[in-house]
N, C-alpha and C positions, 0 to 999 in steps of 0.2 A: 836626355829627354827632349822630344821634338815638340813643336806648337802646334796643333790644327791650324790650317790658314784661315777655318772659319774664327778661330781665337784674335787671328792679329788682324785681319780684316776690318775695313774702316766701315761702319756702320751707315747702310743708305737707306734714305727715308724718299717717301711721294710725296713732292707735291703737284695739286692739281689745278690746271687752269680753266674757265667755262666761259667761253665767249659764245656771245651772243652776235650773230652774223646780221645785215640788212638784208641777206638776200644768202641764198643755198652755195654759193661761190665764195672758196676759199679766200679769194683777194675782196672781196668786200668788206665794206666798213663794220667797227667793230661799235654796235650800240648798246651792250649792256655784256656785264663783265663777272664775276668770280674769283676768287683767290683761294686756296685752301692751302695750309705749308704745315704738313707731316714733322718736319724738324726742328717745330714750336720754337724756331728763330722771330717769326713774324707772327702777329695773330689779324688780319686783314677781316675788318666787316664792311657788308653793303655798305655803298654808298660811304666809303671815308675817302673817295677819289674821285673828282670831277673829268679826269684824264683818263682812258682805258688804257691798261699795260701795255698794248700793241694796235696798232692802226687796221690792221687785217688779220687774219687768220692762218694766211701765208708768213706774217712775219714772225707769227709766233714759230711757226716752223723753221723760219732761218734760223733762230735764236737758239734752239735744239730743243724746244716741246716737241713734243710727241702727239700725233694725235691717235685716240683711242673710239672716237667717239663720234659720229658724226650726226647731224637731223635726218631724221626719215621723211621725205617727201609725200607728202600729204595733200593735195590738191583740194583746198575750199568749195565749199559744198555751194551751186547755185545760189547767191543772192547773200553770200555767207563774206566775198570777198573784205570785206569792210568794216565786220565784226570785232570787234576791240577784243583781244585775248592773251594766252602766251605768247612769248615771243618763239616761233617756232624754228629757228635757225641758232639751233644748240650744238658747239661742237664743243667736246671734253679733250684734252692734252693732260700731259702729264710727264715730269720730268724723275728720274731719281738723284737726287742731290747728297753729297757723302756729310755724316756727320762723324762730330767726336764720338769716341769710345765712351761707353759709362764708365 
């Protein structure tokens, strides 16, 4: 009897990164962060880091995130520039990391 490879196959889970950009440019600084980890190795909430995981948005890229996600360009409306609101330089990454078998 043979194995499916899906049987012996090492089980890979998402995790997902959401940085928050200062500006629509991948190498810009990184001012507000997210964690999410699929392979409930880690449980990461707001704000338990005064440090953000990567300096840029490029770096996460070296590191081998993925990006999936980028901010839609949006141009502020006449007299709106100054408006205190989301932070709209949202880019989502995403890695698949191998877990143990159940």
């Amino acid at each position: 009897m043979t194995t499916s490879p899906r049987m012996t196959a090492t089980p890979l889970r998402q995790q997902v990164l959401v940085l928050y950009l200062a500006t629509s440019a991948l190498d810009s600084s990184v001012v507000g962060w997210s964690v999410y980890d699929g392979t409930g190795r880690t449980r990461p909430t707001t704000g338990d880091s005064d440090e953000p995981p990567y300096e840029t948005g490029l770096a996460a890229l070296l590191d081998g995130w993925r990006l999936f996600q980028a901010a839609q360009l949006i141009p502020p409306y006449p007299g709106g520039e100054y408006d205190v609101s989301f932070l709209k330089h949202e880019f989502f990454f995403d890695r698949l990391v191998e877990t143990e078998a159940p």
